[in-house]
Backbone as numpy.savetxt, mean C-alpha at the origin, in Angstrom:
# Nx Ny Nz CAx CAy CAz Cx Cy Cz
23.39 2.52 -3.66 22.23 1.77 -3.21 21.10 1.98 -4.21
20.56 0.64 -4.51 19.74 1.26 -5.28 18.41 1.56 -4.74
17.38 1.91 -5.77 15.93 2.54 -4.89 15.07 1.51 -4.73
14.52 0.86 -3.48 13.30 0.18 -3.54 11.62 0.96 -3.20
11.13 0.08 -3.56 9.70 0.47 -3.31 9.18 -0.40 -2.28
8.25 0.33 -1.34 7.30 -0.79 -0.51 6.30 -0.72 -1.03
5.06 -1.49 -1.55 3.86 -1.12 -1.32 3.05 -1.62 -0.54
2.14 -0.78 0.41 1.32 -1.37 1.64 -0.16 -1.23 1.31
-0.69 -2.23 0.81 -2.37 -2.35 0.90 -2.92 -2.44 2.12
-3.49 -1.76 2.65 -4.82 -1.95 4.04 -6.07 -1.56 3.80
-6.65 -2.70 4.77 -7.76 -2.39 4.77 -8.67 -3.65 5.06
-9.94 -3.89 5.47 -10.64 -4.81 5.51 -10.38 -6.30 4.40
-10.43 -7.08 3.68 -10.67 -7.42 2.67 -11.85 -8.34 2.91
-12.58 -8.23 3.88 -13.87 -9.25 4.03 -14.88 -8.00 3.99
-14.37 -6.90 3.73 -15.85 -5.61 3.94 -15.54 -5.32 2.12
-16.16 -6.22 1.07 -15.68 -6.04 -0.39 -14.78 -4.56 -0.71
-14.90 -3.37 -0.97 -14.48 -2.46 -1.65 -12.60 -2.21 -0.67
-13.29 -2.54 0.90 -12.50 -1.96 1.61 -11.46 -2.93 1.27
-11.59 -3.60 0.44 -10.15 -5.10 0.23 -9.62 -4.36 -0.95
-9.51 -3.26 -1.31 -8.92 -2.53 -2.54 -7.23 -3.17 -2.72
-6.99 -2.56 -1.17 -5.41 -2.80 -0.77 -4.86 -3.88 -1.20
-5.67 -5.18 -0.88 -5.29 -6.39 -1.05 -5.36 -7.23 -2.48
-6.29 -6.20 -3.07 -6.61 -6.25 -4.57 -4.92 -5.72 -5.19
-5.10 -4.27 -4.84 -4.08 -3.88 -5.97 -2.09 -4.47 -5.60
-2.40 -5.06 -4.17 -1.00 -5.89 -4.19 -0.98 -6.98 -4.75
-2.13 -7.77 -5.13 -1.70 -8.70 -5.90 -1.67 -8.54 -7.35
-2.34 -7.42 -7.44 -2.08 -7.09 -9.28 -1.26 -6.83 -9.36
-0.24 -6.13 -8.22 0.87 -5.69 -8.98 2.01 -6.77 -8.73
1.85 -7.89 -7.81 2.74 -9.18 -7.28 2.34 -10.04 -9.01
0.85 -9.98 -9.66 1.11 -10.78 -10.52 2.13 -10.07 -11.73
1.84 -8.87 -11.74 3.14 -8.21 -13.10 3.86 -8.67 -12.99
4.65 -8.54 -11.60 5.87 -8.54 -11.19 6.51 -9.78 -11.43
5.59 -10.93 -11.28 6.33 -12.51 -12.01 6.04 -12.89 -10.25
5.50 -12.36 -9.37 5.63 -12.66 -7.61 4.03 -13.78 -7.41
3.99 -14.37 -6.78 2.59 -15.52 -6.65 1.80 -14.62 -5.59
0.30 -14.49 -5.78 -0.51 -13.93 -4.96 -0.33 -14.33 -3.45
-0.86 -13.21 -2.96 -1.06 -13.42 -1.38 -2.33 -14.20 -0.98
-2.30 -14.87 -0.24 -3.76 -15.14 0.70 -4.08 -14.01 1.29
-5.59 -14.70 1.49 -6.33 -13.79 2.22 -5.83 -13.85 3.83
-4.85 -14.75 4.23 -4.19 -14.44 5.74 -3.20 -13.63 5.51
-2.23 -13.79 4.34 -0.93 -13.86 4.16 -0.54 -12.39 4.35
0.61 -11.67 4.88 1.07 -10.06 4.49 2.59 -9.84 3.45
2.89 -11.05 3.47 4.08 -10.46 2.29 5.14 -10.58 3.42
5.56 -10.36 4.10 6.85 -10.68 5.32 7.82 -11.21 4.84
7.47 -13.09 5.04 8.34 -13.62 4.43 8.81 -13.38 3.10
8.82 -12.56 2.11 9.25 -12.46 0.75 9.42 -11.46 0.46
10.20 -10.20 1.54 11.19 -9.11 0.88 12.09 -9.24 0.78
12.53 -8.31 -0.10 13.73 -8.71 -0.75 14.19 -8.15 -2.57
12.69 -7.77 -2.69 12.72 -7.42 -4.27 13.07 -5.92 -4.36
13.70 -5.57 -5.33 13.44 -4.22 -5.64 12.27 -3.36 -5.21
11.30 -4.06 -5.82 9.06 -4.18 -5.18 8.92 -4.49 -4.49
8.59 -4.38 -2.97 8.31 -4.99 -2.04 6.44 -4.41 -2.10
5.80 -5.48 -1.43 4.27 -5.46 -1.12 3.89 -5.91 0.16
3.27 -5.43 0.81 2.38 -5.87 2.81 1.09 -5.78 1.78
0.46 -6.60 2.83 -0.99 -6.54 3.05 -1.26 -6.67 4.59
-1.91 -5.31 4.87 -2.14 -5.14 6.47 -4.30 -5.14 6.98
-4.09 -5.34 7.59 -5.56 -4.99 8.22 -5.94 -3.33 8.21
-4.72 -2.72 9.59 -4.51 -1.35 9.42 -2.81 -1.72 9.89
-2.67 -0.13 9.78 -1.28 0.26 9.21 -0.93 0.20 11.19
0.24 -0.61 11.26 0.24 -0.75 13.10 2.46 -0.12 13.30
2.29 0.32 14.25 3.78 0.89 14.34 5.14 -0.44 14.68
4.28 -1.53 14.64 5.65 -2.73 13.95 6.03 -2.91 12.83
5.61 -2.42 11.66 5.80 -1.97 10.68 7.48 -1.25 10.47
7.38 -0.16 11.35 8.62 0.95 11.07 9.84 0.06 10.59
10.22 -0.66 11.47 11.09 -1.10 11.06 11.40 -1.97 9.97
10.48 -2.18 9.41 10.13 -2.81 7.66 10.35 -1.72 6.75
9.71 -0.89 7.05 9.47 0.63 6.43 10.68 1.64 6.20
11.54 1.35 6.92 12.99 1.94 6.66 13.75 1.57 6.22
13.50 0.48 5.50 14.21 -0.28 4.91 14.61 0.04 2.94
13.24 0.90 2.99 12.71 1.52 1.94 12.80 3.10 1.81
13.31 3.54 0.38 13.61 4.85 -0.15 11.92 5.44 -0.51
10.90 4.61 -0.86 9.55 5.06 -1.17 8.64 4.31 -0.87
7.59 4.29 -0.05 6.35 3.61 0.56 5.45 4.40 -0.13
4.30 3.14 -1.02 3.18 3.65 -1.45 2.12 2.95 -0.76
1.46 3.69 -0.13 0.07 3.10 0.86 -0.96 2.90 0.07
-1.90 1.59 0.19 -3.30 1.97 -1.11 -4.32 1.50 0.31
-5.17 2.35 -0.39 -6.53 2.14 0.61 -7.77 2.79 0.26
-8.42 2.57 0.58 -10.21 2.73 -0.34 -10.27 4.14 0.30
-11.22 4.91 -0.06 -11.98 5.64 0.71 -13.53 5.85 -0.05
-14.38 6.30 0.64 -15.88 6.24 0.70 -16.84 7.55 -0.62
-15.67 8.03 -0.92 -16.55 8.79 -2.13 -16.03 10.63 -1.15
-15.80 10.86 -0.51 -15.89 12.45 -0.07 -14.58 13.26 -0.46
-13.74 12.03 -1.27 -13.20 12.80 -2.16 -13.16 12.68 -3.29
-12.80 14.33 -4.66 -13.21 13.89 -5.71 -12.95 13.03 -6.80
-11.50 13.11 -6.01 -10.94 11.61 -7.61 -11.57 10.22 -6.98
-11.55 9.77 -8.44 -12.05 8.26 -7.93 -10.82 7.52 -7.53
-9.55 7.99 -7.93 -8.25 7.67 -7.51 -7.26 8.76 -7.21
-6.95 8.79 -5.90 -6.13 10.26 -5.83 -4.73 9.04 -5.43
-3.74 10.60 -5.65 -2.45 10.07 -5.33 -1.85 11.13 -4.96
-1.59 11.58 -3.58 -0.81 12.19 -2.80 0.15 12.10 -2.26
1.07 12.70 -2.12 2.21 12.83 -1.33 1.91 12.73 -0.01
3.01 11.62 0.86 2.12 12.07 2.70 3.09 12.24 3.17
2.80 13.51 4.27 3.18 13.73 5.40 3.65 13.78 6.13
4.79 13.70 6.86 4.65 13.25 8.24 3.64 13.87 9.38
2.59 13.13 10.77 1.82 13.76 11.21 2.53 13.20 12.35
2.77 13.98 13.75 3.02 13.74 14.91 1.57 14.04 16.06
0.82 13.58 15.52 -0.32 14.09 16.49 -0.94 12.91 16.25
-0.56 11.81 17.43 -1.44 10.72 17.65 -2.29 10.62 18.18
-3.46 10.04 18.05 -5.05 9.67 18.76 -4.76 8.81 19.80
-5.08 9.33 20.97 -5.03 8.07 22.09 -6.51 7.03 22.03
-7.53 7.52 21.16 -8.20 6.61 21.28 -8.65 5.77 20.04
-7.65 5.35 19.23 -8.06 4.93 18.14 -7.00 3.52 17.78
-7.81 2.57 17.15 -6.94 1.70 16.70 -5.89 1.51 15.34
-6.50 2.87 15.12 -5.53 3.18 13.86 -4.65 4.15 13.67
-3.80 4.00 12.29 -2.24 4.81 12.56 -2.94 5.33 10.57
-2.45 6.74 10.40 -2.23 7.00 9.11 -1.18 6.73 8.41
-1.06 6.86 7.37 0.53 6.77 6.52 1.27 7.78 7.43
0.84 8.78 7.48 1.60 10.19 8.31 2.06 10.04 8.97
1.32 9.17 10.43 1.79 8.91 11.13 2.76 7.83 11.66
2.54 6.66 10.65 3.70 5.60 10.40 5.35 6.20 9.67
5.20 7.38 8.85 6.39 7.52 9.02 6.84 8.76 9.72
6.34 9.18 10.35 6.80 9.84 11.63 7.62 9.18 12.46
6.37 8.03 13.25 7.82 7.37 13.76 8.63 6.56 13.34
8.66 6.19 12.08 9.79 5.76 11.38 11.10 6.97 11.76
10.42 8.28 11.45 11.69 9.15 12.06 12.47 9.03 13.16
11.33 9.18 13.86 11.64 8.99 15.41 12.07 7.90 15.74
12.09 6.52 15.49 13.05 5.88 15.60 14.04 5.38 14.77
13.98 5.36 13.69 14.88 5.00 12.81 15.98 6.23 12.46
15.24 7.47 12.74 16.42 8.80 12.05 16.07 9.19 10.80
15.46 8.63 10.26 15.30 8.74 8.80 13.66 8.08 8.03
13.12 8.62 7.10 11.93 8.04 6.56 11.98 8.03 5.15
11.56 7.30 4.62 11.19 7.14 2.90 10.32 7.87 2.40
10.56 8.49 1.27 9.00 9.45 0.64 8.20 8.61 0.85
6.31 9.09 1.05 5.25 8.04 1.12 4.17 8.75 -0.17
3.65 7.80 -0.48 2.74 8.28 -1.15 1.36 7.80 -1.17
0.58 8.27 -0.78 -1.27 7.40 -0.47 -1.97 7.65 -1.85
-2.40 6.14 -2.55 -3.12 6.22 -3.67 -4.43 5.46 -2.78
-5.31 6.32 -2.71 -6.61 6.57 -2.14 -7.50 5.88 -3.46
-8.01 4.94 -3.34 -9.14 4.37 -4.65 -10.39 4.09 -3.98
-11.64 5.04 -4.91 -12.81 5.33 -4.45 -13.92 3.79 -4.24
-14.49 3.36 -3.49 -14.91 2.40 -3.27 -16.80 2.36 -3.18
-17.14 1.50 -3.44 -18.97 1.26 -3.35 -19.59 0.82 -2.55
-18.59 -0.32 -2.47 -19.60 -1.49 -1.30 -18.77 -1.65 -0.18
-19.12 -1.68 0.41 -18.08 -1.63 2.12 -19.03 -2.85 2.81
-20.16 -3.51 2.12 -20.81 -4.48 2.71 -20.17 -5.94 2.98
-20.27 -6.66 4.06 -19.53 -7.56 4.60 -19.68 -8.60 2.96
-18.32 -9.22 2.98 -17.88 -10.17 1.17 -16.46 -9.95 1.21
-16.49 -10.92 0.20 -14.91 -10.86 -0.96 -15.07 -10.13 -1.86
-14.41 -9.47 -2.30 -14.31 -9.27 -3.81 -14.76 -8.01 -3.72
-14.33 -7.77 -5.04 -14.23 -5.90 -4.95 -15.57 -5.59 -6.39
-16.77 -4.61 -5.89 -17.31 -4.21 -6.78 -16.72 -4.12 -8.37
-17.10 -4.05 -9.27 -16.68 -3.88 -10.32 -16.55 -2.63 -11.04
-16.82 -1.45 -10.19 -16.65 -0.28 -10.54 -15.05 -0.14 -9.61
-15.36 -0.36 -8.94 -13.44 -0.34 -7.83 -12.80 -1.12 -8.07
-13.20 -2.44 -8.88 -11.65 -3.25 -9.50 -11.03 -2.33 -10.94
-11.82 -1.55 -11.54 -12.06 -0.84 -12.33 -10.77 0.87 -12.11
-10.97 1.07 -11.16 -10.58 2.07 -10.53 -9.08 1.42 -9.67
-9.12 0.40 -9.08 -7.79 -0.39 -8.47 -7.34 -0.29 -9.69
-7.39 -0.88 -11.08 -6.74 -1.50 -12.04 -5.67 -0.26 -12.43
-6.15 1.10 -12.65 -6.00 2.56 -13.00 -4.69 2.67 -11.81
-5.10 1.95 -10.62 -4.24 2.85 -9.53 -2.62 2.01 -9.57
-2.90 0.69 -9.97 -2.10 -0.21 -10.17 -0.95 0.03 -11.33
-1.36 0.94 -12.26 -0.74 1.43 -13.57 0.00 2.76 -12.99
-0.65 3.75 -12.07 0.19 4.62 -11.61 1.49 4.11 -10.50
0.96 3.38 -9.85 2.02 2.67 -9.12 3.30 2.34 -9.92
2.73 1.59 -11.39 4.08 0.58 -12.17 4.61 1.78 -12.75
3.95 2.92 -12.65 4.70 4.29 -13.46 5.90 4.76 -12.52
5.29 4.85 -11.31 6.59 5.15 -9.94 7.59 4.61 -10.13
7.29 3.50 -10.46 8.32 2.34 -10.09 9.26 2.08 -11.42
8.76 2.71 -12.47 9.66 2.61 -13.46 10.33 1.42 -14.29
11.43 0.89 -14.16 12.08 -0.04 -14.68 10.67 -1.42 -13.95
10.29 -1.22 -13.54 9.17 -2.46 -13.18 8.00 -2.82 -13.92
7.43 -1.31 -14.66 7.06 -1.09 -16.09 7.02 -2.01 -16.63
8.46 -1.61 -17.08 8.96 -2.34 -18.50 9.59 -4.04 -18.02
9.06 -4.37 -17.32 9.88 -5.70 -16.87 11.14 -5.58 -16.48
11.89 -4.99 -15.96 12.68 -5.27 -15.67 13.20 -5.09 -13.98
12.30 -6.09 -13.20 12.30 -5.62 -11.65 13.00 -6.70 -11.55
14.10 -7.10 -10.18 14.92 -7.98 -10.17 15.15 -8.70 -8.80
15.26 -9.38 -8.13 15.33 -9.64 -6.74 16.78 -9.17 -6.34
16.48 -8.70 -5.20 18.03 -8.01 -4.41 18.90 -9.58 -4.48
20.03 -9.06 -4.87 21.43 -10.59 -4.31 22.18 -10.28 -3.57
C-alpha cells in the first residue's frame, strides 16, 4: 500500500489570517497540478490522490472516517502569536479528554476517535502558522501569506515525491 497524505486546513476564512488553512490548501492543490477550492468548497468530492486536501470551518468527528483512510494527516491552522515560531510543526497526539462545552474538536482529539472507531489512526502533524489580523475579510495579511508560503514548503518536504513532481492519482 502505498503512503497517502491528508491535508486539513481549518479555520475561519472570512476572519482574514484565520483563512491560513484555506490559503495553504490551495497552494499546495496549485503545485500539485489540482484546481483551487472555493470559498464553500471542502475537497470531498476529489479524493483519491496520493495528496489529499479538506478545507473545514473546524475540525468535526465526521471527518474520522475520511481520516482513516490515510497513513499521515497534516492539520494547518493559524494561531494568535503565544507561540514562538511564526510556523511550528508538531507532532499530535492523541487526546481523549473531550469538552462537553465546546464546538470544537483538536487534531488530538480527531484522531483519537479515529482510534476508537476505526482501530487504527494515521500519524498527525499540526503546522500552526502565526497570524495578524483575525479582523472580519478575505485574504490573508501579507506577513501570514508570507509565513503560509514557508509552511506550504514544509508540507511538500513530508510529502516527498510531491516535491519533485511526481504525485499521481490513485487507479
Amino acid at each position: 500500500m502505498k503512503e497517502r497524505v491528508l491535508v486539513i486546513g481549518f479555520g475561519n476564512i472570512y476572519c482574514r489570517d484565520d483563512g491560513v488553512g484555506f490559503y495553504v490548501v490551495n497552494a499546495l492543490r496549485k503545485r500539485l497540478g489540482l484546481p483551487e477550492l472555493g470559498p464553500d468548497d471542502d475537497g470531498l468530492d476529489e479524493l483519491g490522490n496520493k495528496v489529499d486536501t479538506l478545507v473545514l470551518h473546524q475540525l468535526i468527528p465526521e471527518t474520522v472516517s475520511v481520516v482513516s483512510n490515510y497513513q499521515t494527516v497534516v492539520f494547518v491552522d493559524a494561531h494568535m502569536g503565544a507561540i514562538p515560531e511564526e510556523v511550528r510543526w508538531m507532532a499530535v497526539q492523541e487526546e481523549y479528554g473531550f469538552h462537553a462545552v465546546t464546538h470544537q474538536m483538536s487534531p488530538g482529539m480527531l484522531l483519537a476517535m479515529t482510534r476508537r472507531i476505526q482501530g487504527r489512526t494515521p500519524s498527525g502533524f499540526l503546522v500552526s502558522v502565526k497570524g495578524d489580523d483575525f479582523d472580519f475579510g478575505l485574504g490573508l495579511s501579507d506577513a501570514c501569506r508570507f509565513r503560509a508560503d514557508m509552511a506550504v514548503e514544509k508540507i511538500l518536504d513530508l510529502t516527498g515525491e510531491v516535491a519533485s513532481g511526481k504525485e499521481g492519482r490513485r487507479s
